[in-house]
C-alpha positions in Angstrom: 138.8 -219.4 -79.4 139.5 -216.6 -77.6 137.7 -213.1 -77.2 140.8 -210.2 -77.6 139.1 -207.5 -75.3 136.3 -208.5 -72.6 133.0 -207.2 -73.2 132.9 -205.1 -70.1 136.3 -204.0 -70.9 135.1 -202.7 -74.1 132.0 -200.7 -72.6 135.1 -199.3 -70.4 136.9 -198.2 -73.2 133.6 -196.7 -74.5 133.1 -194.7 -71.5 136.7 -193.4 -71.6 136.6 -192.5 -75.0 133.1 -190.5 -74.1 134.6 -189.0 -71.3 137.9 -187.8 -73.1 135.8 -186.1 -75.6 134.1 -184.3 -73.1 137.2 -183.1 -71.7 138.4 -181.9 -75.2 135.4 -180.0 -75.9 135.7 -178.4 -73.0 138.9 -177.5 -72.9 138.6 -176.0 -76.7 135.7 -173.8 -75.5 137.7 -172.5 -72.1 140.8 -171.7 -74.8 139.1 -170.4 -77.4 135.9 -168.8 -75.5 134.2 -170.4 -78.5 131.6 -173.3 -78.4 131.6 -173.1 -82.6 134.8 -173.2 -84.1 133.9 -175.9 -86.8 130.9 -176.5 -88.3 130.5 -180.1 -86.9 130.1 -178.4 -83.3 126.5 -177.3 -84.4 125.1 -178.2 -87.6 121.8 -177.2 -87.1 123.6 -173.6 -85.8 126.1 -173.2 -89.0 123.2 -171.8 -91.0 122.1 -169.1 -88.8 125.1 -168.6 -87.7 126.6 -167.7 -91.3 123.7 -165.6 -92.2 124.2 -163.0 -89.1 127.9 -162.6 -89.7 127.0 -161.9 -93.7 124.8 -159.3 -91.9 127.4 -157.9 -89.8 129.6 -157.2 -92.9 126.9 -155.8 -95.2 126.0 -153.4 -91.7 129.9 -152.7 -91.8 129.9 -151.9 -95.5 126.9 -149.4 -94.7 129.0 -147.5 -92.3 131.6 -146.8 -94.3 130.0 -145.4 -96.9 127.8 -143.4 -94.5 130.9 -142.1 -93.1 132.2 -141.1 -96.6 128.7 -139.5 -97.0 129.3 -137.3 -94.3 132.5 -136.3 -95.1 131.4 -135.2 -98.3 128.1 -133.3 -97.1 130.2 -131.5 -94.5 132.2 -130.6 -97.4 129.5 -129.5 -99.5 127.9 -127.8 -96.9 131.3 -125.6 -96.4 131.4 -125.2 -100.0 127.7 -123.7 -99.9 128.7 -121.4 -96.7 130.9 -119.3 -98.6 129.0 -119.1 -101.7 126.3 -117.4 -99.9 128.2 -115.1 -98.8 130.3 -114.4 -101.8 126.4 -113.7 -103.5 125.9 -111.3 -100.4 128.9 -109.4 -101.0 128.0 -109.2 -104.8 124.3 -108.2 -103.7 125.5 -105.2 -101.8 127.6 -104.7 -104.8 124.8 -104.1 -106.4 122.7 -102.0 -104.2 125.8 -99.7 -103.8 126.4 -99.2 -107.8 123.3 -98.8 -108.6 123.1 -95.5 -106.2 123.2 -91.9 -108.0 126.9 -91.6 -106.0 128.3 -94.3 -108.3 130.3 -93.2 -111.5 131.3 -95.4 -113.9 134.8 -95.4 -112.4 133.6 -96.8 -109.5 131.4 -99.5 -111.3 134.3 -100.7 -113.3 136.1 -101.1 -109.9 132.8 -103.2 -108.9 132.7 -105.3 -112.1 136.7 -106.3 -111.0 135.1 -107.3 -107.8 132.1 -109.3 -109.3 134.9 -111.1 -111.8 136.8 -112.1 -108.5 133.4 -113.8 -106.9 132.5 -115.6 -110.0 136.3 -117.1 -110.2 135.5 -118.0 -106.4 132.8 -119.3 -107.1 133.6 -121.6 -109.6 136.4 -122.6 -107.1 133.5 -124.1 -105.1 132.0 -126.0 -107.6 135.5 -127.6 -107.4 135.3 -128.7 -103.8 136.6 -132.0 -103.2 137.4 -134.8 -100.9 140.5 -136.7 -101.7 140.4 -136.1 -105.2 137.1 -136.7 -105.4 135.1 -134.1 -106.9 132.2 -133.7 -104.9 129.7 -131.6 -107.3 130.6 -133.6 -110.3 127.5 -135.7 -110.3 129.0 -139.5 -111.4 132.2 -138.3 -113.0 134.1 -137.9 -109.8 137.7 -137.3 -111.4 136.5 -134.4 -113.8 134.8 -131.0 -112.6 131.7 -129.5 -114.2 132.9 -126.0 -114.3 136.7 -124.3 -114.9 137.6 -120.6 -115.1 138.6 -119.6 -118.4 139.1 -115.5 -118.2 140.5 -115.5 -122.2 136.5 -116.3 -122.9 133.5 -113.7 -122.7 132.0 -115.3 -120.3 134.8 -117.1 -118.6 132.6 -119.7 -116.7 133.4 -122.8 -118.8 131.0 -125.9 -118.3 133.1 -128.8 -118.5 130.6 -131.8 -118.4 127.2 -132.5 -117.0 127.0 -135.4 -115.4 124.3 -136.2 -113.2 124.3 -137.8 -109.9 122.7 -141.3 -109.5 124.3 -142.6 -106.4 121.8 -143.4 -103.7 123.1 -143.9 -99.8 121.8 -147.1 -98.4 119.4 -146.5 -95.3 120.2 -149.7 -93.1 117.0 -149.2 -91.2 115.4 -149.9 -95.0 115.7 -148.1 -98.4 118.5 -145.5 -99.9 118.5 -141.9 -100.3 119.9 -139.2 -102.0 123.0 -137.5 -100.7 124.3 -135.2 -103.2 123.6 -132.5 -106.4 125.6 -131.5 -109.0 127.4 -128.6 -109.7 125.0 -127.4 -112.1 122.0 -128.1 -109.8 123.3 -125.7 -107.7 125.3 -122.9 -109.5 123.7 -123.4 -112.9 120.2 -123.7 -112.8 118.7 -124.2 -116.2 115.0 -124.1 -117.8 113.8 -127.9 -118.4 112.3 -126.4 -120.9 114.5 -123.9 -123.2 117.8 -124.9 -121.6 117.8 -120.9 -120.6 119.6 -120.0 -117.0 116.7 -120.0 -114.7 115.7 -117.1 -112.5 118.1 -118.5 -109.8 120.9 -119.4 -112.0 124.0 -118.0 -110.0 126.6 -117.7 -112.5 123.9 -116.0 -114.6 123.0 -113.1 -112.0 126.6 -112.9 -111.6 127.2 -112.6 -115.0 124.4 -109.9 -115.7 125.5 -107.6 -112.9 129.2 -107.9 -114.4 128.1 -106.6 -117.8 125.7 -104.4 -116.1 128.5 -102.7 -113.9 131.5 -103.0 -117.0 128.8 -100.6 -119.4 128.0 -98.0 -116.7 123.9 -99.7 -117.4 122.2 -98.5 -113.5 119.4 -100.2 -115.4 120.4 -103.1 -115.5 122.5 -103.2 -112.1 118.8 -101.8 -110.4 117.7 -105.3 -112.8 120.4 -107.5 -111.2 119.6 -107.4 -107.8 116.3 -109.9 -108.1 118.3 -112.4 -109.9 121.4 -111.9 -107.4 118.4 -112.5 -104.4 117.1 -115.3 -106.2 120.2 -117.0 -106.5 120.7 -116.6 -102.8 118.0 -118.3 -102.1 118.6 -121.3 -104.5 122.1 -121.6 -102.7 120.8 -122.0 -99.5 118.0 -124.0 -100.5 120.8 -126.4 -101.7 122.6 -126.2 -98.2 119.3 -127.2 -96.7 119.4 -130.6 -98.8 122.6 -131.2 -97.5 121.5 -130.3 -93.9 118.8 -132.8 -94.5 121.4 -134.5 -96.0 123.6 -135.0 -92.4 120.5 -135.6 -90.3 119.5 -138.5 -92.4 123.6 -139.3 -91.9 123.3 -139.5 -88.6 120.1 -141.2 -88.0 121.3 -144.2 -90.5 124.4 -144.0 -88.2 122.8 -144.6 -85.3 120.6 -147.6 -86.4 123.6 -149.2 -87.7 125.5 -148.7 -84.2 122.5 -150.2 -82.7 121.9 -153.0 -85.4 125.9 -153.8 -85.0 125.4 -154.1 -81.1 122.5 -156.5 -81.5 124.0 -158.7 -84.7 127.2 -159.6 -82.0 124.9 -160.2 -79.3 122.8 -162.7 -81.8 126.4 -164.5 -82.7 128.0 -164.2 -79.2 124.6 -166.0 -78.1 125.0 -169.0 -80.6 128.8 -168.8 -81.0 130.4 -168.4 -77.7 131.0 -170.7 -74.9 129.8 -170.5 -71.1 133.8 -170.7 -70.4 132.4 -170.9 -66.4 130.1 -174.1 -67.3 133.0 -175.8 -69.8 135.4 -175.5 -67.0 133.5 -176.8 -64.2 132.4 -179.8 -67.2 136.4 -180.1 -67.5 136.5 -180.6 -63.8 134.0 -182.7 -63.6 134.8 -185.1 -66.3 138.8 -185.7 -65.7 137.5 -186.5 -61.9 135.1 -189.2 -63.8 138.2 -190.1 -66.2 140.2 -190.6 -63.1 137.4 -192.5 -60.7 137.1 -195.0 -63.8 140.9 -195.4 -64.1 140.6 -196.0 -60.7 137.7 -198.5 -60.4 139.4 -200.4 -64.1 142.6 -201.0 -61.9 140.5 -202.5 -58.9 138.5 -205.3 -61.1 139.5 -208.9 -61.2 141.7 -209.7 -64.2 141.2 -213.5 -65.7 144.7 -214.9 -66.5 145.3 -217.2 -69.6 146.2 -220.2 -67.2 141.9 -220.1 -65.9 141.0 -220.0 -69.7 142.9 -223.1 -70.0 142.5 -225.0 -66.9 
């Protein structure tokens, strides 16, 4: 009998066949810049590998809704601005009708003006960002508050929603990133449900009555509420200033944590394209000093086998 291939022909073929793979490894890694492309490259990688880019797209995830978060605190914050100083306008308002100089023409021509502020100020409870009502607690498509001027009091609460949504911290945790409408404007006892001391469409409301009946009582009465109101409003901007620097920190931790999540997968996933070339090099030199040596070895002929 016999043998079809030589058994030093076979280890040849077993080198060449080592050596070719080589070269195609290499070769993929120099094309691709990759040293993973399939999980067969590194099984005991694949794992670890997997889990940082699930990482990378959570981290992703968290900066967009950080940047929507600012957006909308920016807005808010704007929103807040001028309702301060629509409640300093109607403050001075105040001061100035309750004065001896005053006559109820006058305060009839201040009520007109306090009716403008509170229709302007329920504008603001209407701020939103692409459709998105920003004070409307959970119910993003409806606002709390509309203008009704056919009513007594034409401040008409629409709904009261609350606001549940927490921000996700990536450095750990969540936090709050926005109030509602009535939080800010509307301030109500726990208790009774009465407007609180610092309701704002309250003091706005008594000084309008106040100023429409000629009563310097109750404008002098006014001004505490109007002050206290103030300060409620920009104790709200202050949240939302807190708001943005808690923004801006998480921001910056993801931009860091993004920097070092690519540097983790570039470290296990990408190819030494300078090493796999020279390994290229190397190996179709081998390829070719084997092809070489093959062609220089004695070949037996059928004729020795038989004679």
């Amino acid at each position: 009998m016999i043998t079809n291939i030589a058994p030093q022909n076979a280890l040849f073929l077993a080198d060449v066949n080592i050596i070719q793979n080589k070269i195609a490894q290499a070769n993929s890694q120099v094309s691709s810049g990759l040293k993973i492309t399939v999980a067969s490259d590194a099984p005991d990688e694949i794992g670890a590998l997997l889990q940082l880019r699930a990482n990378q797209l959570h981290n992703s995830q968290i900066q967009s809704n950080l940047t929507m978060a600012q957006t909308n605190a920016q807005a808010a914050d704007d929103a807040l601005t001028s309702s301060i100083q629509l409640m300093d306008t109607a403050t001075t308002l105040a001061t100035q009708g309750a004065t001896a100089t005053s006559d109820a023409t006058t305060r009839a021509s201040f009520a007109q003006q306090i009716q403008s502020i509170m229709q302007q100020m329920v504008s603001n409870t209407q701020a939103n960002v692409q459709g998105v009502y920003i004070f409307s607690g959970d119910q993003t498509d409806t606002p709390q508050y509309t203008w009704d001027p056919t009513q007594s009091n034409p401040v008409v609460a629409v709904q009261s929603t609350p606001s549940t949504q927490q921000i996700e911290n990536p450095a750990g945790g969540t936090f709050a990133a926005s109030l509602t409408a009535q939080q800010i404007f509307d301030d109500q006892d726990p208790t009774t449900g009465a407007p609180a001391t610092d309701n704002v469409f309250n003091a706005l409301n008594t000084l309008y009555n106040a100023l429409e009946n000629n009563d310097t009582t109750g404008i002098t009465n006014s001004v505490a509420l109007l002050q206290a109101a103030s300060a409620h409003l920009n104790t709200s901007q202050a949240f939302y200033g807190n708001v943005e620097d808690q923004i801006q920190n998480a921001n910056s931790y993801a931009s860091n944590y993004n920097v070092q999540l690519q540097t983790e997968i570039s470290n296990i996933q990408d190819a030494d394209v300078t090493s796999a070339a020279t390994e290229m090099t190397e190996a179709n030199t081998q390829l070719q000093a084997a092809m070489q040596m093959q062609g220089q070895m004695p070949h037996s002929s059928l004729f020795q086998y038989l004679g």
